[in-house]
N, C-alpha and C positions, 0 to 999 in steps of 0.2 A: 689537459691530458690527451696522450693521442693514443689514436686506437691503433690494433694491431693491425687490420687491412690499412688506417693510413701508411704505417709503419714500412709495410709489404709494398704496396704501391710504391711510396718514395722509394726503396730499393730498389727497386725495379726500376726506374727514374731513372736515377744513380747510374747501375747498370747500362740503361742503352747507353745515356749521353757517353758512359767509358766506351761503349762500343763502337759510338760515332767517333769519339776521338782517336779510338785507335785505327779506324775506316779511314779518318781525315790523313792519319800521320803515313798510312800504307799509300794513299793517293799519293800524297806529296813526296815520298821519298825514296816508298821501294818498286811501284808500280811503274815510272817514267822508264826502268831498266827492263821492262816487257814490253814498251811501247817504241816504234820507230824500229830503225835498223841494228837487225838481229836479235830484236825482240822477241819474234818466232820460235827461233833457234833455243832462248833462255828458256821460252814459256816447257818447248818441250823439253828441253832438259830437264825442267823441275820437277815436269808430272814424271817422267821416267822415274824420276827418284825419289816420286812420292811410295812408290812400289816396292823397291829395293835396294839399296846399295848398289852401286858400276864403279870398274874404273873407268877412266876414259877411252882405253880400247873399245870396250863395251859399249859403252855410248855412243863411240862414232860408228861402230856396226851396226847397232838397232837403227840408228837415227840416219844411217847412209850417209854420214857429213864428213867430209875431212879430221883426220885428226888434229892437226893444226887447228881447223875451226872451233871443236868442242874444247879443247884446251884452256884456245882463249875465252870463252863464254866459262868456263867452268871458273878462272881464275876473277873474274868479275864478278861471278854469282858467291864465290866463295869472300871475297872483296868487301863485299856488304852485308855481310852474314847472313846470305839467304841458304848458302850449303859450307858443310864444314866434311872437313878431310879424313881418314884412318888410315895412319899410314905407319900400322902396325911391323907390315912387310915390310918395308923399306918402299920409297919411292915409287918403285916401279910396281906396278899391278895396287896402287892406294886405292881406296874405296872413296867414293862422293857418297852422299845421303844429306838429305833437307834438314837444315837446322832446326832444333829444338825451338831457338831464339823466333823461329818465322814461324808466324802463324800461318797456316794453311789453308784453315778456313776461311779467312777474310779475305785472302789471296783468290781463294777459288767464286767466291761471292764477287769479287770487283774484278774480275776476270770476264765472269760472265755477263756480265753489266757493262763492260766497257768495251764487248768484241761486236 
């Protein structure tokens, strides 16, 4: 029979190793898109949008980037579902904001581990 701290512990177990694997799957598939050229540019787009919804006017004004530049990073970051669109208004003046689907936390943990 097993006790409940074994019980508690193997959960816990459980737990990391899902933790580490979902560390593993962020290395490998969503972190390469912050790393290299115009990786920068994504990293701060995302924290922008960790804060609040922009369109992209917005963006390129805080961020002082071209708007052509944030367009393209936003349509990438949107691309791999790291940010998703409202585009209640129509097209013009759409809101960005970080996907539900991305986790943030992990992001910002292997962020800082990997600068």
């Amino acid at each position: 029979m097993v006790s409940r701290t074994m019980r508690a512990k193997r959960s816990l177990s459980q737990t990391a190793q899902g933790n580490n694997l979902i560390e593993k799957f962020y290395l490998k598939y969503k972190m390469p898109l912050f790393f290299g050229k115009g990786g920068n540019t994504r990293i701060e787009i995302t924290q922008l949008l960790q804060n609040f919804p922009c369109n992209a006017h917005q963006i390129s004004q805080m961020l002082k980037k071209s708007y052509r530049t944030i367009r393209y990073h936003l349509n990438i970051l949107q691309d791999n579902d790291i940010l998703e669109v409202d585009k209640t208004g129509g097209n013009y003046g759409a809101k960005y904001f970080v996907s539900p689907k991305f986790n943030i936390e992990i992001f910002e943990k292997l962020l800082s581990t990997n600068r």
